[in-house]
TILUMMI-948856 format. One record per residue (C-alpha): residue number from 1; residue in three letters; z, x, y. Coordinates in Angstrom, 1 decimal, padded with zeros to 4 digits. Each point is the difference from the previous one (the first is absolute). Layout:
! residues N
i:NUM&aa:ALA&z:Z&x:X&y:Y
...
END
This chain:
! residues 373
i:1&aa:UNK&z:023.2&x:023.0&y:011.9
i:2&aa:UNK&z:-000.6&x:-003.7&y:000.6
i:3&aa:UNK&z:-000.3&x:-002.4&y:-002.6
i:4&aa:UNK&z:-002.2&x:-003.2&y:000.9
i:5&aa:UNK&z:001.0&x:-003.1&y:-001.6
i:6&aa:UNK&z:-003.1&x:-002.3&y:000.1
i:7&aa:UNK&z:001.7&x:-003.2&y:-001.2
i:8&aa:UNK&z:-001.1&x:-003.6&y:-001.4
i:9&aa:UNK&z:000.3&x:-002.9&y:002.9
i:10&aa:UNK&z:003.2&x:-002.0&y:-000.3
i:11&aa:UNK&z:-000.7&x:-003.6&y:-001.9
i:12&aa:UNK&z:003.7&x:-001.7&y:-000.3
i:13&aa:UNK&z:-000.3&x:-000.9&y:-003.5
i:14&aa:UNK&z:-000.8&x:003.3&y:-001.0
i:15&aa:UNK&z:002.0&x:003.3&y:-000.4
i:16&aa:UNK&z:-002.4&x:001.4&y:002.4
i:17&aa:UNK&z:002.5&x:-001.2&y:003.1
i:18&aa:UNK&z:002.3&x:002.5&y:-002.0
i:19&aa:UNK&z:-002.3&x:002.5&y:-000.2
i:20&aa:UNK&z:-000.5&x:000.4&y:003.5
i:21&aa:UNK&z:003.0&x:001.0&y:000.9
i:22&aa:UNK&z:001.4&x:001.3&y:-003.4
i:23&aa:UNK&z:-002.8&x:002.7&y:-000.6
i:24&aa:UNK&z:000.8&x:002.0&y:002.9
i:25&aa:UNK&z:003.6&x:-000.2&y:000.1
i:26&aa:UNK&z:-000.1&x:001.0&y:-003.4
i:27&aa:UNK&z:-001.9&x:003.1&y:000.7
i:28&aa:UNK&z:002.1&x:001.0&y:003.1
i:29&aa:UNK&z:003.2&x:-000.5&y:-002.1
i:30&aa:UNK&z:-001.5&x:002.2&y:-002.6
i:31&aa:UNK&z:-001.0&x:002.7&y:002.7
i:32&aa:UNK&z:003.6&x:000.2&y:001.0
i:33&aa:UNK&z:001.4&x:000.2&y:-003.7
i:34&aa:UNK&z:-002.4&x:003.3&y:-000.6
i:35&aa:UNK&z:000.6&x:001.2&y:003.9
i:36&aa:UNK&z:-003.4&x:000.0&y:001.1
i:37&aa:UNK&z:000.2&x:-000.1&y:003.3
i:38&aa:UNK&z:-003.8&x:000.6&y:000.0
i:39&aa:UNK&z:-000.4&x:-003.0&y:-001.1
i:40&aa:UNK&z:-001.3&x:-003.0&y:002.8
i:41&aa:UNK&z:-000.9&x:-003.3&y:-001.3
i:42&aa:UNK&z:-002.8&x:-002.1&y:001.3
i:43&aa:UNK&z:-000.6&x:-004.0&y:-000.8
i:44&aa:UNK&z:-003.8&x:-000.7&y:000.5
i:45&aa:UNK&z:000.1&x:-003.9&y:000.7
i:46&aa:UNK&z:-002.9&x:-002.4&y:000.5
i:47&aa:UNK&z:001.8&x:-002.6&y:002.3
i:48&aa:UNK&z:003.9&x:-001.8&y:-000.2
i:49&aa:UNK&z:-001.6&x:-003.3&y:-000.6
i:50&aa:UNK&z:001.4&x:-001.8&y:-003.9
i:51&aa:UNK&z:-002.8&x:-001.4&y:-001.0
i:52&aa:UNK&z:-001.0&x:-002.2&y:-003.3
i:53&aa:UNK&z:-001.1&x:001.0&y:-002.8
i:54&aa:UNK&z:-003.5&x:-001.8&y:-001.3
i:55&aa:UNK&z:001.2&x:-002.9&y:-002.7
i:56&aa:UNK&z:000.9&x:001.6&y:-003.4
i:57&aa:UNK&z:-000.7&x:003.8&y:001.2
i:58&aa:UNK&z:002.1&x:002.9&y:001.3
i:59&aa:UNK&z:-001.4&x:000.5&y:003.4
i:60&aa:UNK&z:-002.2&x:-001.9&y:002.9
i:61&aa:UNK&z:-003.2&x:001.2&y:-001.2
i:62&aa:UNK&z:-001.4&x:-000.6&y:003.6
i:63&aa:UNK&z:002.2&x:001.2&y:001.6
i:64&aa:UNK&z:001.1&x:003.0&y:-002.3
i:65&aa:UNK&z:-003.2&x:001.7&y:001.5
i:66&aa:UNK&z:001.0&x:-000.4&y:003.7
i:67&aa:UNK&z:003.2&x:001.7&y:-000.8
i:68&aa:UNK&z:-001.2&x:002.7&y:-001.9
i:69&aa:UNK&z:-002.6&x:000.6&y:002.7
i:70&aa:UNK&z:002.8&x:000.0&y:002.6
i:71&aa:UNK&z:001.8&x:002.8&y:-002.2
i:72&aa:UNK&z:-003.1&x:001.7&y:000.0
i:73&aa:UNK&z:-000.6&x:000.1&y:003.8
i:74&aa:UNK&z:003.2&x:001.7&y:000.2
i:75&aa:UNK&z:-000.5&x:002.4&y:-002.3
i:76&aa:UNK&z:-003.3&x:000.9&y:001.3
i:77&aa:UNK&z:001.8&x:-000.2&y:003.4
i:78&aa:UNK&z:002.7&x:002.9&y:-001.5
i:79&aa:UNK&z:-003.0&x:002.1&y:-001.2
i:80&aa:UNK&z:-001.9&x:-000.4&y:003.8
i:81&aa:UNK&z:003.5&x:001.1&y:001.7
i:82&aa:UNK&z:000.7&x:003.1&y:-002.3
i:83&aa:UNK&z:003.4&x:-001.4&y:-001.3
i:84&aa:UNK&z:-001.1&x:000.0&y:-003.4
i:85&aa:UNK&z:000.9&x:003.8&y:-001.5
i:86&aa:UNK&z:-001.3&x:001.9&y:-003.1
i:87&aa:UNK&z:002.7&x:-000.9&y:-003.0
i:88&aa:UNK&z:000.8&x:-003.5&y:001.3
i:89&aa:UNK&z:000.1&x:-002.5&y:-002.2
i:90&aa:UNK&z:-001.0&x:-003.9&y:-000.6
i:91&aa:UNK&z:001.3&x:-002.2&y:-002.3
i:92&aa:UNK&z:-001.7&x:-003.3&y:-000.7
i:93&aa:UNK&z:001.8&x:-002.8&y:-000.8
i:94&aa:UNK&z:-003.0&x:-001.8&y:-001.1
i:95&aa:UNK&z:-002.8&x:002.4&y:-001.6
i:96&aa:UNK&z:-002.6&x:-003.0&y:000.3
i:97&aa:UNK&z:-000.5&x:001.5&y:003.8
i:98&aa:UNK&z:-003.6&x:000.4&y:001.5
i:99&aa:UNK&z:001.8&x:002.4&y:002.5
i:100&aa:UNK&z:000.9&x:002.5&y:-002.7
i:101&aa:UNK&z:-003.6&x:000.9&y:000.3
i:102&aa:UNK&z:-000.3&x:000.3&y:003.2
i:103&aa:UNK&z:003.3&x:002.2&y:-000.1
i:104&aa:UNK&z:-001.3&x:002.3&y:-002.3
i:105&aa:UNK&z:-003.4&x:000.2&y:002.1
i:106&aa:UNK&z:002.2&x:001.0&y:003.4
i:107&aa:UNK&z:002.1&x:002.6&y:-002.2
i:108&aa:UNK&z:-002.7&x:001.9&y:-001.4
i:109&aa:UNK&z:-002.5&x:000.2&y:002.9
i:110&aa:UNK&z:002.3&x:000.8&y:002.7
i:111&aa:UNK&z:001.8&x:002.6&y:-002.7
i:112&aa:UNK&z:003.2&x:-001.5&y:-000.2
i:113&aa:UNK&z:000.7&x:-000.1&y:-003.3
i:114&aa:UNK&z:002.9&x:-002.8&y:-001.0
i:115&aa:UNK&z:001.3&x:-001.5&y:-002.7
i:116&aa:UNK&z:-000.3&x:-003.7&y:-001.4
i:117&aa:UNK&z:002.1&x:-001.7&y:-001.8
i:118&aa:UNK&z:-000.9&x:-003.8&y:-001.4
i:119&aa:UNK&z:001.7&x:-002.7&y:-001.8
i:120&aa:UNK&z:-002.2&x:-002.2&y:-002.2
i:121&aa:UNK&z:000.8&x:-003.7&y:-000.5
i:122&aa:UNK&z:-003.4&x:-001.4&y:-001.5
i:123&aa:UNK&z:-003.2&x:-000.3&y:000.5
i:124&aa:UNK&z:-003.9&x:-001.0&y:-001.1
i:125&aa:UNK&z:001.3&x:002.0&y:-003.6
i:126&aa:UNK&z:001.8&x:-002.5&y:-000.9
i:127&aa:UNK&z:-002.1&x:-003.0&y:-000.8
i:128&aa:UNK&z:002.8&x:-002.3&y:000.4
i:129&aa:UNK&z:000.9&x:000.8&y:003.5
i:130&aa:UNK&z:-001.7&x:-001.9&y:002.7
i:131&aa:UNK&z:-002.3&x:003.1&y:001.0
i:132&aa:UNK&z:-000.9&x:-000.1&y:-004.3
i:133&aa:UNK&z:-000.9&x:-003.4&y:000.2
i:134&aa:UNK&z:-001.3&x:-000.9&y:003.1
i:135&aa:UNK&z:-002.3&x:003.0&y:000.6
i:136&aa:UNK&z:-003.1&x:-000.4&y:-002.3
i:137&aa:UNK&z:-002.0&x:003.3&y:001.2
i:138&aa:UNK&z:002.8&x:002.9&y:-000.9
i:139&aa:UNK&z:-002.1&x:002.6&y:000.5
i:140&aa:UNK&z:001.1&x:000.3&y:003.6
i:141&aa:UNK&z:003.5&x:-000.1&y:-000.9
i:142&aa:UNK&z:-000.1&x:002.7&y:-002.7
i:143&aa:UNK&z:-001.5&x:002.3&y:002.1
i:144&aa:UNK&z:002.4&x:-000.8&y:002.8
i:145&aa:UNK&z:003.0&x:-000.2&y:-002.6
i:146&aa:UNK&z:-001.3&x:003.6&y:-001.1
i:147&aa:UNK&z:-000.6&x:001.4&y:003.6
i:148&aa:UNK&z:003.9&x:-000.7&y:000.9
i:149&aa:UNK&z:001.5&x:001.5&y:-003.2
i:150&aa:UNK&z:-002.1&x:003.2&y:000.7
i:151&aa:UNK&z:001.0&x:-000.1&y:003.9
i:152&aa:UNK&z:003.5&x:-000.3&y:-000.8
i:153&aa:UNK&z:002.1&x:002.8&y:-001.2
i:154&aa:UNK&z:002.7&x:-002.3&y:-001.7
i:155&aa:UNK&z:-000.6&x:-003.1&y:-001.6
i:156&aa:UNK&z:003.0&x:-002.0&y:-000.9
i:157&aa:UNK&z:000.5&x:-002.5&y:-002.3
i:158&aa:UNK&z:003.3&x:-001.7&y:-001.1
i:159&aa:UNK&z:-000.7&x:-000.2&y:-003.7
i:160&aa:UNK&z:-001.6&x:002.0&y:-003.0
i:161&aa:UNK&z:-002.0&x:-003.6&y:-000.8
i:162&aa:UNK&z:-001.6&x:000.3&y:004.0
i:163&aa:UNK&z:-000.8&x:003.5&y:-000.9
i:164&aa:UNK&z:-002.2&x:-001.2&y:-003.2
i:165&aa:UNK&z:-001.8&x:-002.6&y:001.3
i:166&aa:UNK&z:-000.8&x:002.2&y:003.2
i:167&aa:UNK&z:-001.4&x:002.4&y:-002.0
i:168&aa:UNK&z:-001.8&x:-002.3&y:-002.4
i:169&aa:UNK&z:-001.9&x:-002.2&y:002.7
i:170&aa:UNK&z:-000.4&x:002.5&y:002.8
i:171&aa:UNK&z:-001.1&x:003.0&y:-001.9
i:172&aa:UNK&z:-001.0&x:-001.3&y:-003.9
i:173&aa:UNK&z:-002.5&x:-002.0&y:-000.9
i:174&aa:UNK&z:001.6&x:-003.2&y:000.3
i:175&aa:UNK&z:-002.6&x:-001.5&y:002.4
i:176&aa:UNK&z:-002.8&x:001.9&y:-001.8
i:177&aa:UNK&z:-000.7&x:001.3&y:003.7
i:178&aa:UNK&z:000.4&x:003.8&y:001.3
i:179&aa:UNK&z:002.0&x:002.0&y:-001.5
i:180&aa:UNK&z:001.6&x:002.6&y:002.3
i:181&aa:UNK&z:001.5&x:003.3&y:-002.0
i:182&aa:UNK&z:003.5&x:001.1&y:000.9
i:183&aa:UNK&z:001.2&x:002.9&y:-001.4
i:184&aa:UNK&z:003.3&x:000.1&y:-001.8
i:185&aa:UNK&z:001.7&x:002.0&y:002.5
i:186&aa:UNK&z:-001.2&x:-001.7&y:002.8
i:187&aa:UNK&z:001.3&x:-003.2&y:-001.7
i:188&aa:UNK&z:003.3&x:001.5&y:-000.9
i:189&aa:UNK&z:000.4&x:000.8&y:003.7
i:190&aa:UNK&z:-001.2&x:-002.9&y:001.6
i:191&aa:UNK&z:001.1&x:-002.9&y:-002.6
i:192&aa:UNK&z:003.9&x:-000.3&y:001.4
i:193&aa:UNK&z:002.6&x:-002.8&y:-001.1
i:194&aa:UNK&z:002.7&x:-001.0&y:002.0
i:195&aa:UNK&z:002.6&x:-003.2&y:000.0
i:196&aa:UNK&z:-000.9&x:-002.0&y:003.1
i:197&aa:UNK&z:002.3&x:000.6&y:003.4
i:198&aa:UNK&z:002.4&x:-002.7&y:-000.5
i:199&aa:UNK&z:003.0&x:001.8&y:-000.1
i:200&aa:UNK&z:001.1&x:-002.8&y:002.6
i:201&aa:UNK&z:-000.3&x:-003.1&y:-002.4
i:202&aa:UNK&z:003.7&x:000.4&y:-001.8
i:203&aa:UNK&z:001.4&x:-000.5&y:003.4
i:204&aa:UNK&z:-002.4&x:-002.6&y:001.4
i:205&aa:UNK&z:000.8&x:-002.0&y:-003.2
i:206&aa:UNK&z:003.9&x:000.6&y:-000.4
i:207&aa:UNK&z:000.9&x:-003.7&y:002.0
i:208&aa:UNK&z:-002.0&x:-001.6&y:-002.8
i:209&aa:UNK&z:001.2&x:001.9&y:-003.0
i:210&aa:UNK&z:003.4&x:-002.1&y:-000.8
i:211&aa:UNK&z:-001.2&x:-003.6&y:000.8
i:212&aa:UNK&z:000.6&x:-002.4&y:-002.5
i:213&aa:UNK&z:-002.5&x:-000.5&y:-002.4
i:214&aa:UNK&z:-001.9&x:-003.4&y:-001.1
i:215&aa:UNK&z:-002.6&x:-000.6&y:-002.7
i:216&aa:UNK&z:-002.8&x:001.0&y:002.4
i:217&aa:UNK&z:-003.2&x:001.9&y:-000.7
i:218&aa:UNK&z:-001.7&x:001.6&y:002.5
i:219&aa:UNK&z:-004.2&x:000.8&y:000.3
i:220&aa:UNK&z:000.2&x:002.4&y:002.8
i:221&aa:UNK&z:-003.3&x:001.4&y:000.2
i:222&aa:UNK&z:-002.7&x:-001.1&y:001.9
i:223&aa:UNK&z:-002.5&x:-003.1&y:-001.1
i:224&aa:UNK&z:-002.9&x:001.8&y:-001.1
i:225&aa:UNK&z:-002.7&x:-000.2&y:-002.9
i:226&aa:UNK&z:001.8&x:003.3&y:-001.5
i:227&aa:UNK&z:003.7&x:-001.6&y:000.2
i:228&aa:UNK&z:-000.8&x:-002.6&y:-002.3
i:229&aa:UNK&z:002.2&x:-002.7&y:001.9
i:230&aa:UNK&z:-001.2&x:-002.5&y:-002.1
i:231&aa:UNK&z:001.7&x:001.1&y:-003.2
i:232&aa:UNK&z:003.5&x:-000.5&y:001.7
i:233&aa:UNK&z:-001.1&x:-003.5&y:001.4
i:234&aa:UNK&z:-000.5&x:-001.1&y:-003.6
i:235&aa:UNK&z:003.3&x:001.8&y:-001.0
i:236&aa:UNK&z:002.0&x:-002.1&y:002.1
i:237&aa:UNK&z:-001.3&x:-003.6&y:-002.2
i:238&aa:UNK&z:001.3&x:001.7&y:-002.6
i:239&aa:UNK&z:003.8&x:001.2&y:000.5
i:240&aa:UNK&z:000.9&x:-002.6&y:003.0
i:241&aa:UNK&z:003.4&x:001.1&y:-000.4
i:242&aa:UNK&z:-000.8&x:002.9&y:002.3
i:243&aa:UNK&z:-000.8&x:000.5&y:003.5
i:244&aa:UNK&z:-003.5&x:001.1&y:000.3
i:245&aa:UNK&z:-001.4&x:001.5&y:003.5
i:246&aa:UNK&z:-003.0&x:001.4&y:000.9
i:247&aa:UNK&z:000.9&x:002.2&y:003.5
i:248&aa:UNK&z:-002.9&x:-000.3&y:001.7
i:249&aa:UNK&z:-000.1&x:-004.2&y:-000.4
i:250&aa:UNK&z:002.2&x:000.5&y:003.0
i:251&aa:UNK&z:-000.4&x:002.5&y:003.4
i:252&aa:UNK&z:003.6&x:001.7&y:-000.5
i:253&aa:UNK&z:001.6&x:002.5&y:002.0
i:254&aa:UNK&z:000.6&x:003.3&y:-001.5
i:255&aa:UNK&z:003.8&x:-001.2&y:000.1
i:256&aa:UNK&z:-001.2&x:-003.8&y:-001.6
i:257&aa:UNK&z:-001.9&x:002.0&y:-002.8
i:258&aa:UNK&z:003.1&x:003.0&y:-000.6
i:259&aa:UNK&z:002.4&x:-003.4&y:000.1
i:260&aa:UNK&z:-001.6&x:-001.1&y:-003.1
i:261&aa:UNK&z:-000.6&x:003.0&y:-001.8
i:262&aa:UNK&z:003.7&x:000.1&y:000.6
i:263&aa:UNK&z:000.3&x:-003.5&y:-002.0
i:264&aa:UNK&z:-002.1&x:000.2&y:-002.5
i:265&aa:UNK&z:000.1&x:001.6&y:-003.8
i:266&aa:UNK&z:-003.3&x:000.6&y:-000.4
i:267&aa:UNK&z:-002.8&x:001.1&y:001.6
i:268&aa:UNK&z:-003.5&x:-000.6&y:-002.0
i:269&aa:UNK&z:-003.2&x:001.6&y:-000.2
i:270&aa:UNK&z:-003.3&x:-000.2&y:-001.9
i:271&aa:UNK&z:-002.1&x:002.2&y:002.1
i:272&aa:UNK&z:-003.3&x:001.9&y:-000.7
i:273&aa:UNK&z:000.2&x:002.0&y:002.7
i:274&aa:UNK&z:003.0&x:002.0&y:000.7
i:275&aa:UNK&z:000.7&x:003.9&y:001.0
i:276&aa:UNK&z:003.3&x:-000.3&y:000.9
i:277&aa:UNK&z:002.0&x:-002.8&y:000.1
i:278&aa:UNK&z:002.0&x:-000.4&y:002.9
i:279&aa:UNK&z:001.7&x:-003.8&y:-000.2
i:280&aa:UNK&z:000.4&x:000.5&y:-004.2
i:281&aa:UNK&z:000.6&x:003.5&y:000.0
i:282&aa:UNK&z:002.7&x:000.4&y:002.6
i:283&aa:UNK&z:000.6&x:-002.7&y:002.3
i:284&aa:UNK&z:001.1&x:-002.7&y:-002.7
i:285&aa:UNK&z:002.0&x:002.6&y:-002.5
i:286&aa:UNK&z:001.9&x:001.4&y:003.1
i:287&aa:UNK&z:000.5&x:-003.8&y:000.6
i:288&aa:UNK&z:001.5&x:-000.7&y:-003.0
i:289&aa:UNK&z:-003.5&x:-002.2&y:-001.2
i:290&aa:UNK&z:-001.1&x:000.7&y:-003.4
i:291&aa:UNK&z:-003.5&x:001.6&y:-000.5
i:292&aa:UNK&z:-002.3&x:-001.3&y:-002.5
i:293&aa:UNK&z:-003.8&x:001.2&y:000.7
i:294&aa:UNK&z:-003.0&x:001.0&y:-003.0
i:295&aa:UNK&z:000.0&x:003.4&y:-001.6
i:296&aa:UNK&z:-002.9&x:001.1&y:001.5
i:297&aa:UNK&z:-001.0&x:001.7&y:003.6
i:298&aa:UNK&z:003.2&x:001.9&y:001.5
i:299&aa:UNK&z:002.5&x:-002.2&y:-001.4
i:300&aa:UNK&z:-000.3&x:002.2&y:-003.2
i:301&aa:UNK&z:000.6&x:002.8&y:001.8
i:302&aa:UNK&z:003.0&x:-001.1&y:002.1
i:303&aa:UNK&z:001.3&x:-002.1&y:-002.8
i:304&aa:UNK&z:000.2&x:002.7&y:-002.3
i:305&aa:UNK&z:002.8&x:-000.4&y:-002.5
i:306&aa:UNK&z:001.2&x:-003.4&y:001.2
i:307&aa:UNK&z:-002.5&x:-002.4&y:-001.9
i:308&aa:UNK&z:002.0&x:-003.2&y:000.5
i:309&aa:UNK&z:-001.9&x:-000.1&y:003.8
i:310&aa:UNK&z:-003.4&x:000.1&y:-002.2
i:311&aa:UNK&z:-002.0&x:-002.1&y:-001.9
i:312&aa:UNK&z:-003.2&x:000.7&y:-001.9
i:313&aa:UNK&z:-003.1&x:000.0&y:002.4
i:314&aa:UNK&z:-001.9&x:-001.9&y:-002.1
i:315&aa:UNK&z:002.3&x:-003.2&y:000.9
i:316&aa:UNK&z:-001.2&x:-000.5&y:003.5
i:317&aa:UNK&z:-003.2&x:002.0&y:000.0
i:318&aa:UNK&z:-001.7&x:-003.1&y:001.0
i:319&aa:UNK&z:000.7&x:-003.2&y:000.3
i:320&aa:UNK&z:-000.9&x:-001.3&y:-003.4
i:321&aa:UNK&z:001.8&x:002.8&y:-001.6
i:322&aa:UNK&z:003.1&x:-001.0&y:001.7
i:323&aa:UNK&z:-000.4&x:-003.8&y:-001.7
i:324&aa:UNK&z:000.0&x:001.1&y:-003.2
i:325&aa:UNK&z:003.0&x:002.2&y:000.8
i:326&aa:UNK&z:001.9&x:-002.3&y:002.1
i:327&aa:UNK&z:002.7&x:-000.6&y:-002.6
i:328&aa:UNK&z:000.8&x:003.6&y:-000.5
i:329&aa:UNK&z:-000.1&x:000.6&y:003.8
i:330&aa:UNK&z:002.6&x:-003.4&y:000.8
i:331&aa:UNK&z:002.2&x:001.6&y:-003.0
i:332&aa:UNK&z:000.2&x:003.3&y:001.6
i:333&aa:UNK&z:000.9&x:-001.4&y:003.2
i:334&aa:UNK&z:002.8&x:-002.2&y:-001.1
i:335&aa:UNK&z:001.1&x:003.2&y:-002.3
i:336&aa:UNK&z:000.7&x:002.4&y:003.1
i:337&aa:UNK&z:001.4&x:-002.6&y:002.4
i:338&aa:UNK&z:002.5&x:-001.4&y:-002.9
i:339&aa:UNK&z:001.2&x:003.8&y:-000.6
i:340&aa:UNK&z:-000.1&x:000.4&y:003.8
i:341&aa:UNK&z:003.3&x:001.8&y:000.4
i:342&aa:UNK&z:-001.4&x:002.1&y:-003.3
i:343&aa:UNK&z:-003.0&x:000.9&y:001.9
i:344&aa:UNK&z:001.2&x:000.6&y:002.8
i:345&aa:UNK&z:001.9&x:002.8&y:-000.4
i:346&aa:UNK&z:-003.4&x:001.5&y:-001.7
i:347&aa:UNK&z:-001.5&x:-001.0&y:003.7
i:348&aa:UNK&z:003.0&x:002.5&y:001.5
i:349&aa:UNK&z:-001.3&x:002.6&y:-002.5
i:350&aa:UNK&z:-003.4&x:-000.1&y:001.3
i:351&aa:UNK&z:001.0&x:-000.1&y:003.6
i:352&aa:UNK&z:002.1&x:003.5&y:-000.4
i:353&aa:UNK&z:-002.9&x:001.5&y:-002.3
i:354&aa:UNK&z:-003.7&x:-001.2&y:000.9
i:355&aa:UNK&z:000.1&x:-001.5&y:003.5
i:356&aa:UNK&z:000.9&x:003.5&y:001.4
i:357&aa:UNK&z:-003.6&x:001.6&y:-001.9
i:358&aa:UNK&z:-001.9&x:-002.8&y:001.9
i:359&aa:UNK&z:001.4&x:-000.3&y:003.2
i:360&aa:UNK&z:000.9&x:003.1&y:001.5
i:361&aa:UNK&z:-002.2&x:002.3&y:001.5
i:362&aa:UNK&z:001.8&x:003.1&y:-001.0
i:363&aa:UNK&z:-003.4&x:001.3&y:-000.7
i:364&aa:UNK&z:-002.0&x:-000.6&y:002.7
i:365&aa:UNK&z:002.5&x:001.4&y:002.1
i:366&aa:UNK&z:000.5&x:003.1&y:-001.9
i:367&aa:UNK&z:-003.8&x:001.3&y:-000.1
i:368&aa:UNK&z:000.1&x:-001.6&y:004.5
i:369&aa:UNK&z:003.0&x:002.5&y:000.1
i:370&aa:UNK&z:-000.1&x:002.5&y:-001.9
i:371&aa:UNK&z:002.7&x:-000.5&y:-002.3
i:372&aa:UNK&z:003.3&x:-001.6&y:-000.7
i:373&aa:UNK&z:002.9&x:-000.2&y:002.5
END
């Protein structure tokens, strides 16, 4: 059996130069562990160029499409050449794909049937991501949104919360367009939750984890409408006896940006728009850099029975809500970073209990091979 690993393009700020390399490593390992020497893993890449991501987005959304069209010449390419074998597999490391269509068009009219695996990150269901706000007409993107869920056999999601608001925008009535029936078995099967694959981060991050601290706070997500970058900026006029830095003010390395994760006590978030949480979820805690994000979106969820990281939603729900809670906010901040050694060791507690729910993909890997090792 071969198991095709169509990954996301490698932008050097973003754990997708992990990825790359991390996914199917991870997967051959795993092969090994359960001796399935069956087992042959294939990376479908679109092209070994780093590229840069569009300002305040995840990916290049030019050139996203000529690297997912390169993956899919060489899928297309596999099918043409017979290499591709009933029972393979494909896993999708981004599920917003045009090529899983045209994958599940080769498979079923040349009779090979295979199976599809894809993780979700976002998409136009979330109205605060850039394809929610930027794309007016969503009936396209519904039915496209709908058309991959139904083409792929697994859909994975890293949180309950993702799940939700899948299910709510996609297939309810959210956006008073069409709404597609799915059964409850066919949601049970195909609605999957996984942690993320990034097994790897403990060890990238273990140079930065004993640096000595300063009062720095750290806004490590990208400057976008749904980041809310502006509530920090006003923050910092407020407690000037701390360090404020919004990342992305500068063009750091990935070894620049893990240096001052490695500094810092806190890392800050007011964001609208969140389904997982990489830089507050496990990159800062395994850091050592205090969390403090809203109770709302999957911070709940991850957060789960350490409520010192949240604060009510309705403080920076917009800006005007977060004036008139300013004072609350400043006090909270200056409460966790006083009783910093106190809090920390609460930090250590969620790094052994929650981190390993949300980024690990014992799941995913489990339902790829059939089982634990």
């Amino acid at each position: 059996m071969k198991i095709y690993v169509v990954d996301l393009e490698s932008v050097p700020t973003r754990y997708t130069c992990q990825w790359k390399d991390h996914i199917p490593t991870l997967l051959t390992e795993a092969a090994v562990d359960r001796g399935r020497a069956d087992v042959e893993i294939v990376n479908i890449s679109g092209g070994e160029a780093e590229l840069k991501a569009t300002p305040g987005a995840f990916l290049n959304f030019a050139q996203t499409n000529v690297y997912k069209n390169n993956q899919l010449s060489h899928v297309a390419e596999l099918f043409s050449e017979g290499k591709v074998s009933p029972g393979d597999q494909f896993i999708f490391a981004d599920a917003w794909h045009p090529g899983i269509i045209q994958l599940k068009y080769m498979s079923e009219l040349l009779q090979i049937p295979v199976v599809i695996h894809a993780l979700w990150h976002a998409g136009s269901y979330d109205p605060q991501d850039f394809l929610g706000r930027l794309i007016k007409d969503k009936r396209w993107t519904n039915h496209f949104e709908q058309s991959v869920w139904h083409a792929v056999d697994y859909n994975w999601y890293a949180t309950e919360f993702h799940i939700k608001l899948f299910k709510r925008n996609v297939f309810g009535e959210s956006f008073g367009m069409y709404n597609v029936e799915v059964s409850k078995d066919e949601g049970d099967r195909k609605y999957c939750q996984t942690g993320w694959p990034m097994e790897y981060m403990e060890e990238t991050l273990r140079p930065y984890m004993n640096l000595p601290k300063r009062d720095l706070i750290l806004f490590p997500h990208r400057i976008a409408p749904e980041k809310q970058v502006e509530i920090f900026r006003d923050l910092a006029t407020y407690l000037p006896k701390y360090e404020f830095v919004v990342c992305q003010d500068q063009e750091l390395t990935k070894h620049e940006f893990h240096t001052l994760l490695g500094e810092a006590k806190m890392v800050f978030s007011a964001n609208l728009q969140e389904t997982l949480g990489i830089s507050t979820c496990i990159e800062g805690p395994l850091t050592g850099a205090l969390p403090l994000a809203p109770d709302r979106l999957s911070y709940t969820e991850i957060f789960e029975g350490y409520p010192d990281f949240l604060y009510p939603s309705t403080w920076t729900k917009d800006f005007e809500a977060y004036e008139k809670n300013k004072a609350m906010m400043c006090y909270h901040i200056n409460y966790l970073l006083d009783n910093y050694s106190e809090m920390r060791t609460k930090l250590d507690n969620f790094n052994q209990t929650q981190v390993p729910k949300f980024f690990a993909a014992d799941n995913l890997i489990y339902k790829v091979l059939g089982g634990y090792a």
